[in-house]
C-alpha positions in Angstrom: 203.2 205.6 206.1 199.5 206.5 207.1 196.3 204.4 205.4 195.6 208.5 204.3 198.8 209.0 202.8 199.5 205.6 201.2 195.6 205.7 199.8 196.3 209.6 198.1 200.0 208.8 196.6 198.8 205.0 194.9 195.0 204.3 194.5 194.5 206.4 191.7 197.4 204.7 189.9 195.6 201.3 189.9 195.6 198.7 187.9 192.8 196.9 188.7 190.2 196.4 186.1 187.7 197.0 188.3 185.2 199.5 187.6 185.6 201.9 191.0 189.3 201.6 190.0 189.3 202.3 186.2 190.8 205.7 186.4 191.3 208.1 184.0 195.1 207.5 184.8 195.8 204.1 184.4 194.7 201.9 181.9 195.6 198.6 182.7 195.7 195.2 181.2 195.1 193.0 184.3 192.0 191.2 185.1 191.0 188.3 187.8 193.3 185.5 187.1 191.5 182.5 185.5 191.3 178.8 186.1 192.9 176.6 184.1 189.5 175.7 182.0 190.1 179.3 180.7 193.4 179.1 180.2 193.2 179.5 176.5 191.8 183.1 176.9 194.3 183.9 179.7 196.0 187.6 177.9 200.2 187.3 178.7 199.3 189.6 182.2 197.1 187.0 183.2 199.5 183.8 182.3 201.8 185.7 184.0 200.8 186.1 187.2 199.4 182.5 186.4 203.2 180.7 186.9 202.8 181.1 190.1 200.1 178.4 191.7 198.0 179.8 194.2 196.9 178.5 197.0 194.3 175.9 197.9 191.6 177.2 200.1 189.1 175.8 202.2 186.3 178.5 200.8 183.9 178.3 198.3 185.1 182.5 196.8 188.0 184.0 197.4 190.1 186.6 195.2 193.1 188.6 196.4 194.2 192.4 195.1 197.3 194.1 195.3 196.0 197.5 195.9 199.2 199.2 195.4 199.4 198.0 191.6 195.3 197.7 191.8 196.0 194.1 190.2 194.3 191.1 190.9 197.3 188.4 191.8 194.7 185.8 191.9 191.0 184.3 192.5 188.5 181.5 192.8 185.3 181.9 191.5 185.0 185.7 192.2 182.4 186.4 190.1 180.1 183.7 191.7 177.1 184.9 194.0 177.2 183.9 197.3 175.6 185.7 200.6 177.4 188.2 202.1 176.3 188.2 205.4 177.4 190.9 207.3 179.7 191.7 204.9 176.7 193.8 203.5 177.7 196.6 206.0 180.8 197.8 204.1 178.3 198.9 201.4 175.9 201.0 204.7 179.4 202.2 206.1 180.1 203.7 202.8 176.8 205.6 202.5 177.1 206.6 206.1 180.8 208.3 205.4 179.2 209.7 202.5 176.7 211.0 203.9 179.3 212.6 206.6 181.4 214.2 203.6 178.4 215.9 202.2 177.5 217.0 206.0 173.7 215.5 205.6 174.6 214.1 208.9 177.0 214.5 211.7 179.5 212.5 213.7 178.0 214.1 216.7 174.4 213.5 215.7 172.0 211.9 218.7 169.9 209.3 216.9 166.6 207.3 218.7 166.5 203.7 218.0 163.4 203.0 216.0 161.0 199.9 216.8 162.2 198.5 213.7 165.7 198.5 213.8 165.3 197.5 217.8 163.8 194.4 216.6 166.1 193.4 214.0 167.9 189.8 214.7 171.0 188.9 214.5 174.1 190.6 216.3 173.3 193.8 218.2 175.0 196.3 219.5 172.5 196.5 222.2 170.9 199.9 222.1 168.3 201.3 224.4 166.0 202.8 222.3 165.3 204.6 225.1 168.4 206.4 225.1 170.0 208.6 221.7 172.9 206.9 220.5 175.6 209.0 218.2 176.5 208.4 214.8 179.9 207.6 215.7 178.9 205.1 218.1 176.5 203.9 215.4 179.4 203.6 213.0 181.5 201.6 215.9 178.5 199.3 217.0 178.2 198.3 213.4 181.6 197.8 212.0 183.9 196.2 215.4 180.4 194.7 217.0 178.7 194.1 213.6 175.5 195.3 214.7 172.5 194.7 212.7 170.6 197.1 215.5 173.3 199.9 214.5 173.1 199.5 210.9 169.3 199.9 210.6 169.8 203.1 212.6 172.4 204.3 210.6 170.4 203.5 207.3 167.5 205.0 209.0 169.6 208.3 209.7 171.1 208.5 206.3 168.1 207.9 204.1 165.4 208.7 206.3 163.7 204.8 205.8 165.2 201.3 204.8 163.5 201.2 202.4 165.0 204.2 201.2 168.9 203.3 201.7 168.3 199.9 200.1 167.6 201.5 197.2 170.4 203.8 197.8 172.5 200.9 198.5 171.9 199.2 194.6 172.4 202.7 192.9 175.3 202.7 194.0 176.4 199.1 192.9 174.9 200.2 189.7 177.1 202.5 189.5 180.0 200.9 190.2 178.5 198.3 187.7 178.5 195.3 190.7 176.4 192.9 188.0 176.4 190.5 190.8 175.1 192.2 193.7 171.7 192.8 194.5 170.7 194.1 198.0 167.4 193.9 200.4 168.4 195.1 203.5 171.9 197.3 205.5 172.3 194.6 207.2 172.8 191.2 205.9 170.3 189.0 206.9 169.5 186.0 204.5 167.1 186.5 202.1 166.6 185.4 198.4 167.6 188.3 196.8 170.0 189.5 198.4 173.5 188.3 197.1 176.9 189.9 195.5 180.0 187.8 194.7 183.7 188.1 196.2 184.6 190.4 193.1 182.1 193.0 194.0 183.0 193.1 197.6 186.5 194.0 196.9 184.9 196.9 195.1 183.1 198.2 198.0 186.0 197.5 200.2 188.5 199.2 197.6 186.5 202.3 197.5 186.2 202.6 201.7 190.4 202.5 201.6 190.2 204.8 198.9 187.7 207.5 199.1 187.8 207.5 203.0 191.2 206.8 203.9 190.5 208.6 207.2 187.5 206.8 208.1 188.7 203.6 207.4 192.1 204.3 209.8 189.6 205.1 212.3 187.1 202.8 212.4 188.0 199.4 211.1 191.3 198.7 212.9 189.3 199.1 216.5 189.5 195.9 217.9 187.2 195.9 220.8 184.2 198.7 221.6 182.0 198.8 225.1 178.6 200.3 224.5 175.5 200.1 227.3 178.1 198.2 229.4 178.6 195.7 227.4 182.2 194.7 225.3 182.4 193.2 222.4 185.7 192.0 220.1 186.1 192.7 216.2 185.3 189.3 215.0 188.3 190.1 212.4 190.7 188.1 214.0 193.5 188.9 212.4 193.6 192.3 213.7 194.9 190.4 217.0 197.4 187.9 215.1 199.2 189.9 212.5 200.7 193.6 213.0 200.3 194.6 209.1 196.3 194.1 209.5 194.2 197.1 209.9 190.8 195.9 208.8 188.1 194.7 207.3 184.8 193.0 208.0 183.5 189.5 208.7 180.3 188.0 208.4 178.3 184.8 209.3 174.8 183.1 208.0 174.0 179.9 207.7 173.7 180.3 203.7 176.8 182.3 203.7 179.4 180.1 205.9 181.9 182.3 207.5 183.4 184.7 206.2 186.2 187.7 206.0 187.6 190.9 204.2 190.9 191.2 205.1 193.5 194.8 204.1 196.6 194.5 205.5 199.9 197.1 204.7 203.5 195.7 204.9 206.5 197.6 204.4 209.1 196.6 201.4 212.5 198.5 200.0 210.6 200.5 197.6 207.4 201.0 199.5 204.8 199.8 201.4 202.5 197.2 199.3 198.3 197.1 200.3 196.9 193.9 199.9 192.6 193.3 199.8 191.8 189.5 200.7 188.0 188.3 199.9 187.6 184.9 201.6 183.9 183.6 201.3 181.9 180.7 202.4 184.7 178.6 204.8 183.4 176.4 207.0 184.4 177.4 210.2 184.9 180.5 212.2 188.6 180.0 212.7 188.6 178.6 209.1 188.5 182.2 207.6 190.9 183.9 210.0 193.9 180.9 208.7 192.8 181.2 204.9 192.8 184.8 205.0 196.1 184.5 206.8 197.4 182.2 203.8 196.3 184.4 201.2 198.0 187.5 202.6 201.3 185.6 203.2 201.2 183.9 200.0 200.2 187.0 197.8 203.3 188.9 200.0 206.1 185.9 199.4 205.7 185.6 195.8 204.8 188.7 194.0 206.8 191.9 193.8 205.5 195.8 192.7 207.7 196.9 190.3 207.6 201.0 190.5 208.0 202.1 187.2 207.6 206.1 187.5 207.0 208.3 191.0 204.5 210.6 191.1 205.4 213.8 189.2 209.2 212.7 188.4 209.4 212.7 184.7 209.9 209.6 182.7 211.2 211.2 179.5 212.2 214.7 178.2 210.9 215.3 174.7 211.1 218.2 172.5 208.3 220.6 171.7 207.6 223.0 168.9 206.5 227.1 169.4 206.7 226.8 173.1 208.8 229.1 175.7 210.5 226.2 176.4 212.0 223.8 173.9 211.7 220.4 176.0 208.8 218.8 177.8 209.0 216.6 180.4 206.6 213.8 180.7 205.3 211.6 183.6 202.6 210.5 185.5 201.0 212.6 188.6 200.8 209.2 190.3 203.0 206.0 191.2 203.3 203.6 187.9 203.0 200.6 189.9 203.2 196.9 188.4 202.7 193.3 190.5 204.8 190.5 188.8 206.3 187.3 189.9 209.0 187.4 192.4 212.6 188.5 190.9 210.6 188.9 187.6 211.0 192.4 187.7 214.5 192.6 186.0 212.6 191.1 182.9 210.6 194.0 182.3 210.9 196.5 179.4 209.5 199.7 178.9 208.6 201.8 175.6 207.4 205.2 175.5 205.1 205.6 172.9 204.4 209.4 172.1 203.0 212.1 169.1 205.6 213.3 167.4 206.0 216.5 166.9 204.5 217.7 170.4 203.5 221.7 169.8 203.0 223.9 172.8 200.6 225.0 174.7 201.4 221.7 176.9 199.5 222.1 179.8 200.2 220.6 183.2 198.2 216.8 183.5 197.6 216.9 179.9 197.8 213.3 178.3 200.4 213.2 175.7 201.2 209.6 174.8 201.7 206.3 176.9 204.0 203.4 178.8 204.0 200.4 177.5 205.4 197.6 179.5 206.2 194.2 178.2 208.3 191.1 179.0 209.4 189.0 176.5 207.8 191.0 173.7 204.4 190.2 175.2 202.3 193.3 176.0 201.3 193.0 179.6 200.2 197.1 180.7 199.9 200.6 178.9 199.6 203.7 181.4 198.9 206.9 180.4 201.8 209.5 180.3 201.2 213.3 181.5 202.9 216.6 180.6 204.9 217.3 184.1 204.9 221.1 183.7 203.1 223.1 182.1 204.9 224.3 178.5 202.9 228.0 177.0 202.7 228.8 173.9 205.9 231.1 172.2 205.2 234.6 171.7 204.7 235.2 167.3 208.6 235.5 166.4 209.1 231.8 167.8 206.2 230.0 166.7 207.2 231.6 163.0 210.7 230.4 163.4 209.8 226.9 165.3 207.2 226.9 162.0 209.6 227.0 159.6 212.0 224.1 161.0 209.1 222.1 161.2 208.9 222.4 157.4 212.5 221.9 157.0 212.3 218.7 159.4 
């Protein structure tokens, strides 16, 4: 399955409590799992997915999603600020493939290097700012080669100043209500201010996977670009080690350490599963590449998504007053999804939960009760349930007769 199909068919069904992932369809009661100070205020999701110890790693932040439920299997102070280094560029790719959609720019588009952006430190894609560089080879330079050159033109393009996107840049974490991120520049080049925390980031990331499934296949699993003669690797080495890879971003400061976003997609009996990795502040270069590697493999080997309903199969058929029809079916337009611990998922129950009576018009998507998933007798999700098709309204004669068996009843 394509990044473009498995993004439309299971990231709106997410779990994650995350805000660019709270949607209207899902609401979930997963959050970051907590350390074992906090255990006390763990709810029975949490001390679920809690049995199972996660890994030590050699990294200051790191939190792992299941992207496919949307939950958060596990994490280590994720809501800490830290330097992002490089990792800043997910947020400027973002605004750039925005930008694109809305057509304020184009792929095509022959940019000049300003003195500015010529100047920046750091990596470099090594433009002439003698000679018009693309936007595509912009969007390369800055996301395989990580160049700081590239993403001040791109930032320059998009917004017209850097000054500009940078402000650009924190509406949008605002948005997505990133309390932890603050940023000064496209780039990610130290400075005071400029900060976000391993639970932000996988926001950013979540949303490139999601809102630009198409861009994200084609730009972040490129593993080497040549521009002005010169060839450089994607530092994300795990694009080179493990076939189920296909992006994300590294970065490097001093103040930040070394560090990687990490997606990979493997392939189980009931679907492919989309994992997000966050590894922040290791110590060494080849340091991130192994904990990243550990975090993937462990968050594969131990968990298992459960799929509770397919997209538009029904879940239940209920009856329904003064309509044409006399049953409803109800659903969900996309995949109910859980993450539990491995070979937990026979311990799962289910209870519909629904008004009763349901009186047409019913129409199509319309929420009419919920899921509610438990093990043990301990609440651990509620999803939203959907009217699958559409039920109108009976002409007078039945909605007098349905009327007066509802008085009966």
């Amino acid at each position: 399955m394509s990044v473009q199909s498995f993004v439309a068919a299971c990231s709106a069904a997410s779990l994650l409590v995350l805000s660019p992932l709270a949607q209207a369809a899902s609401t979930p009661a997963a959050a970051p799992a907590a350390t074992a100070t906090a255990a006390a205020a763990l709810t029975p999701m949490q001390t679920l997915l809690a049995t199972v110890p996660p890994p030590k790693l050699d990294a200051r932040a790191w939190l792992v999603v299941d992207l496919t439920s949307g939950q958060i299997l596990a994490e280590h102070d994720a809501h800490t600020q830290e330097a992002p280094a490089s990792l800043t560029k997910l947020m400027t790719a973002y605004l750039t493939f925005k930008a694109l959609k809305e057509g304020t720019i184009k792929l095509d588009q022959k940019v000049t290097e300003s003195k500015e952006a010529w100047q920046t430190g750091g990596s470099r894609m090594f433009i002439d700012p003698r000679v018009p560089v693309s936007v595509n080879d912009l969007l390369l330079g800055m996301i395989v080669q990580s160049g700081n050159d590239a993403a001040m033109t791109l930032a320059q393009t998009v917004a017209g100043s850097t000054s500009a996107f940078v402000a650009m840049m924190n509406r949008q974490a605002q948005q997505w209500n990133l309390k932890g991120t603050h940023f000064m520049d496209p780039t990610g080049l130290p400075d005071p201010g400029h900060h976000t925390t391993a639970y932000d980031l996988s926001i950013i990331a979540t949303h490139i996977i999601r809102d630009f499934p198409a861009d994200y296949a084609r730009y972040f699993k490129v593993k080497e670009f040549t521009y002005n003669h010169i060839t450089q690797p994607n530092r994300v080495s795990l694009l080179f080690t493990d076939p189920s890879v296909d992006g994300m971003k590294t970065g490097y400061t001093a103040e930040a350490g070394y560090c990687m976003i990490t997606s990979a997609q493997r392939q189980f009996p009931n679907g492919p599963r989309r994992l997000l990795t966050v590894v922040m502040g290791t110590p060494t270069e080849r340091a991130r590449g192994e904990e990243s590697q550990v975090l993937l493999n462990w968050a594969y080997q131990n968990f298992d998504d459960i799929v509770l309903a397919a997209p538009g199969k029904p879940v239940l058929t209920a009856p329904v007053w003064k309509g044409v029809d006399s049953k409803v079916e109800l659903g969900s337009s996309v995949p109910v999804i859980i993450s539990v611990p491995r070979g937990m998922g026979k311990d799962l129950q289910t209870k519909v939960v629904r008004p009763d009576p349901l009186v047409a018009p019913l129409q199509a998507a319309q929420r009419v009760g919920q899921l509610d998933v438990s093990m043990s007798g301990k609440p651990l999700a509620v999803y939203p349930l959907e009217v699958v098709k559409a039920v109108p309204e009976a002409g007078l004669f039945g909605r007098a007769w349905d009327s007066l068996r509802l008085m009966i009843k």
